[in-house]
C-alpha positions, 0 to 999 in steps of 0.5 A: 478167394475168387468167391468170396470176392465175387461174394462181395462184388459180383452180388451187388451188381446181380442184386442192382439189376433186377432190382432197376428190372423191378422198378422199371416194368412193376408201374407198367404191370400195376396199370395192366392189372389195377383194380376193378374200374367198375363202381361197387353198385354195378358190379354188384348188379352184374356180377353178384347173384342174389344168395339164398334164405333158407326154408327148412319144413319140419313134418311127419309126413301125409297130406299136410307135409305135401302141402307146405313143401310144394308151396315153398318149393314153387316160392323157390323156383322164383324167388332166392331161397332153397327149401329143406325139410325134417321128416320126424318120422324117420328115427335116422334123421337127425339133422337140424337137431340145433335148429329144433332145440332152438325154437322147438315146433309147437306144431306141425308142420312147422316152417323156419326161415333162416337169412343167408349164411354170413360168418359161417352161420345162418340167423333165424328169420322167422318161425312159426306153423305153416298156414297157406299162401304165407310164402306169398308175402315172406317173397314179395311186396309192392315195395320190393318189386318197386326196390327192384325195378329202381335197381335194374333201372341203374340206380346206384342205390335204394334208399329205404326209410324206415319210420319210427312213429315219431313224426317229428323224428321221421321228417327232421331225419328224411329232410336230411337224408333227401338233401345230402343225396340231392347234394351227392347227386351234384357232386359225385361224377362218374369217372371216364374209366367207368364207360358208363352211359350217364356222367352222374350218379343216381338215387331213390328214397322209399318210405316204409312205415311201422304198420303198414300190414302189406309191408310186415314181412319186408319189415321183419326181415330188415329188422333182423338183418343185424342182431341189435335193430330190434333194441332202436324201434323208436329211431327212424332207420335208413336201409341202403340197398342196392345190387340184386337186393343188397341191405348194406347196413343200417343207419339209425337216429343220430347216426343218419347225419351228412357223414355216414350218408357220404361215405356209404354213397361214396363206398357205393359208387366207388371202384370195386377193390375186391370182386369177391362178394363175400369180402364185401358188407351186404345181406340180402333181402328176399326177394321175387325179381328177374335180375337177368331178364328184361322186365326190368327197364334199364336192366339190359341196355347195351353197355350194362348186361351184354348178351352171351353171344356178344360176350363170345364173339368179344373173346374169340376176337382176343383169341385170335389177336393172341394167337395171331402174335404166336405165328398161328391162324387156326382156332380150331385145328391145331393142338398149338392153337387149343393149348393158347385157348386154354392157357388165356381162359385158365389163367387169372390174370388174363380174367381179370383183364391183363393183356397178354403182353404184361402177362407174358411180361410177368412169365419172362420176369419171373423165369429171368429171376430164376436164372438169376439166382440159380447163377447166383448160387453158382458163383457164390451168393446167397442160397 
């Protein structure tokens, strides 16, 4: 009888506990580990490194092999791509068997150029047989390098505008979209959270025509970078990049109206919920820029890219401010000491920027519960 009365009498009260426990600490603990305060567009410039296209150079050896591959692999060296190849004259390779039934080679050698993989696959680019120096363009143009210079520069966002030919659509459309930006300028400001350097968010236009030759090869891979572009050539089309070279989607025709160009402005400069880049819209254009260097104006200023030292001196002062809590002053020569270094830097919560006393917090929450119902159990709860 004494556990079925501490059943119906002792569990309420346990239960009530841990319960006003939960409900007291869970907001403070929520304010300590909330989302990323950082606008998507920054992020995504600091932390998200281009992903890369694929070159892969089908070939039967000799001079000619030697040739392509070199080229495309000095294109690597600058650009973000990775180079592969197939030598047919060796019977055990067998690899890209799918990608040689897809589009067979009419020569050799023979390049494909593959976009970064999305959905567990890569699409194709562009194919065709080698002729030399054509990695120049596939890598580089005067309108990517301008893309960027206006990214590192801190633009939230490119705007690139692709004509149809249609002139009266092209500039029914740009009018539009260059006065919704001038007005999401106005009205977007820039939370105090953010500790960014400006109060107000900013963006460029580009304009790309349809026949510029210098430019096909940027055309190409926007036209490619979803599988139905190719069915709307005669719609104008608005590309939003942004990052380290980011197409976040299309917009095209009808669909370039106040509305699609808000929410994408807004999705841009919103805080980034989720710091997985996969988890996000996005494909990269390929491109030659230095996105950690200082060519780039603006890319590095004090608030935006801090240098690895900086960074270093930053976590050994939240090194010793922890361990100066644990009764320790010695960083370097005591067992205890390196245990605590290695417990902050492996633990996600202190990654993600949860100050050590919400995650002890969390610990000893956690530990509490465990002995609540462990006595629970004992006394005649629930298992």
């Amino acid at each position: 009888m004494r556990s079925a009365s501490v059943r119906t009498c002792g569990k309420p009260r346990w239960v009530s506990l841990l319960f006003w426990i939960g409900a007291g600490t869970w907001p403070w603990v929520c304010s300590a580990v909330r989302a990323c305060d950082t606008p998507v567009y920054r992020y995504a410039l600091q932390n998200w490194p281009p992903d890369d296209y694929e070159v892969v150079v089908v070939h039967r050896g000799g001079e000619d092999a030697e040739t392509v591959l070199k080229e495309w692999r000095d294109a690597a060296l600058v650009g973000n791509l990775i180079v592969r190849e197939v030598n047919l004259s060796q019977t055990d390779d067998v690899g890209y068997g799918a990608l040689l039934a897809e589009v067979p080679p009419q020569s050799l050698p023979w390049v494909y150029l593959r976009y970064p993989v999305r959905d567990n696959r890569r699409r194709m680019a562009w194919a065709g047989a080698f002729r030399r120096g054509e990695s120049a363009s596939w890598l580089s143009s005067p309108l990517r390098e301008t893309i960027a210079q206006e990214l590192g520069a801190g633009k939230a966002a490119v705007w690139l505008f692709l004509e149809s030919g249609n002139s009266r659509k092209d500039e029914r459309a740009m009018a539009l979209l260059s006065r919704e930006l001038a007005r999401l300028e106005r009205v977007l400001t820039v939370p105090p959270e953010c500790a960014l350097s400006v109060d107000r968010f900013s963006f460029s236009v580009l304009r790309l025509s349809r026949d510029t030759e210098e430019e096909s090869a940027l055309r190409a891979l926007l036209m490619g970078s979803e599988p139905d572009l190719l069915d709307y050539v005669g719609e104008p089309m608005v590309f939003p990049i942004f990052g380290r070279g980011l197409v976040l989607y299309a917009l095209i025709g009808q669909g370039i109206n106040e509305r699609t160009i808000a929410e994408a402005a807004e999705f841009l400069t919103g805080p980034c919920a989720c710091e997985i880049k996969s988890q996000n819209p996005g494909l990269e254009l390929l491109m030659r820029a230095d996105w950690e260097g200082d060519r780039l104006s603006g890319a590095r200023p004090a608030d935006f890219f801090q240098k690895a030292g900086e960074v270093e001196a930053r976590v050994r002062e939240l090194e010793e401010a922890a361990v100066a809590r644990w009764g320790e002053t010695d960083l370097n020569g005591t067992a205890s000491s390196a245990g605590i270094r290695r417990f902050f830097s492996a633990c996600p919560l202190w990654a993600s920027g949860c100050p050590p006393a919400a995650i002890l917090l969390l610990a000893g929450a956690g530990f509490w519960a465990i002995f609540t119902l462990r006595r629970l159990r004992r006394l005649g709860g629930p298992p």
